[in-house]
C-alpha positions in Angstrom: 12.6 28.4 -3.6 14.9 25.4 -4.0 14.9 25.0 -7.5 15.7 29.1 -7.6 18.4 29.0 -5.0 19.6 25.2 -6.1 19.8 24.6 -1.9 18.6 21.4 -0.6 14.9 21.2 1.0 16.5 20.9 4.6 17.6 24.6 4.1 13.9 25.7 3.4 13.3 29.3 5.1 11.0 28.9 8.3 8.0 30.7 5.9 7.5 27.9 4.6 6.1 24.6 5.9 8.1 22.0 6.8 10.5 21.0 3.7 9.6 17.7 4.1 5.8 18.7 3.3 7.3 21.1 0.3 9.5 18.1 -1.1 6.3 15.4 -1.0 3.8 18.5 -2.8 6.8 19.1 -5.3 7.1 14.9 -5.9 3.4 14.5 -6.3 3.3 17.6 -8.6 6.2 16.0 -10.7 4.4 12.7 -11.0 1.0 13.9 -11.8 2.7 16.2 -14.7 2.1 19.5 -13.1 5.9 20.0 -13.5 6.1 19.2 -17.3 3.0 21.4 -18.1 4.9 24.5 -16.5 7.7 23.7 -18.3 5.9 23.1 -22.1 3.7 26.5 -21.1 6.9 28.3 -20.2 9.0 26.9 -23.7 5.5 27.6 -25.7 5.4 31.1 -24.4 9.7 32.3 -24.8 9.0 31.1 -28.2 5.4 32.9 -29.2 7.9 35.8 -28.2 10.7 35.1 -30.1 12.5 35.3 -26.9 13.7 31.5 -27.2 17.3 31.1 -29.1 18.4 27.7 -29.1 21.6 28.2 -30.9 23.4 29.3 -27.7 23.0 28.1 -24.2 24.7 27.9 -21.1 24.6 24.9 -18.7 26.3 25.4 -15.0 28.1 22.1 -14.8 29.4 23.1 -10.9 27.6 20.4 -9.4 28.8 17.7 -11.4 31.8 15.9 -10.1 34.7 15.8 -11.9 35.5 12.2 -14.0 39.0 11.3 -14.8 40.0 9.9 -17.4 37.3 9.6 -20.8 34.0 9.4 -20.6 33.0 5.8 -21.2 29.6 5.3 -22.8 27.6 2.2 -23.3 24.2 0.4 -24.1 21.6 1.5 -21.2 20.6 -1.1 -18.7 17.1 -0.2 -19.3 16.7 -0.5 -15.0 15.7 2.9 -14.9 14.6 5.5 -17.3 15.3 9.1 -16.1 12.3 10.7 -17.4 11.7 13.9 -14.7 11.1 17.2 -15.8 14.2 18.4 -14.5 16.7 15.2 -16.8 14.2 16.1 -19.9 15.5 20.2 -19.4 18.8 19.0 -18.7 18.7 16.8 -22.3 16.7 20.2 -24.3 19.5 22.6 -22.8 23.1 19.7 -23.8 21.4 18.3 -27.3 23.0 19.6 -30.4 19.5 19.1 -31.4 17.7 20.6 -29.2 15.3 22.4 -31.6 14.1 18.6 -32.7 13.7 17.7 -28.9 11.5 21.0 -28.4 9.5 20.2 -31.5 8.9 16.8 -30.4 7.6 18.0 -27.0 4.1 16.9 -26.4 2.4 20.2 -26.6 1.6 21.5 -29.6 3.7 24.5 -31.0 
């Protein structure tokens, strides 16, 4: 429900258990790999269909705050890796190469 609505776990509907029980299932599922096998399953299968066009996306940037001034980039720290499900969708959906980034997925095609 919160990752279909985009609301925060506090705002779970009373049907389901307590969010803070939904947010440590949905943690434990992320770090066991549960999330990234959906995902691969779900990118394996829009493409088996032909139903997956990578030339053309649309990314609802509304959450992000707004920077002023240029964007500044620089060498990584290296302190922390983003490696969730969720950042390696995010880096699939805003790569000009996101047909390499699919390909390279650890499923196989």
């Amino acid at each position: 429900w919160v990752l279909r609505t985009g609301a925060p776990w506090k705002d779970l509907p009373d049907r389901y258990p307590p969010y803070q029980t939904c947010h440590r299932r949905f943690q434990e599922w992320d770090s066991a790999g549960v999330m990234d096998t959906i995902l691969e399953a779900l990118a394996r299968d829009l493409k088996e269909r032909g139903k997956l066009d990578l030339t053309e996306c649309f990314i609802d940037g509304s959450f992000a705050p707004a920077k002023k001034g240029a964007q500044v980039l620089g060498k990584p720290s290296g302190a922390r890796v983003r490696s969730s499900w969720q950042w390696q969708t995010v880096l699939v959906f805003l790569s000009p190469y996101a047909s390499r980034v699919l390909t390279h997925m650890r499923s196989n095609w």
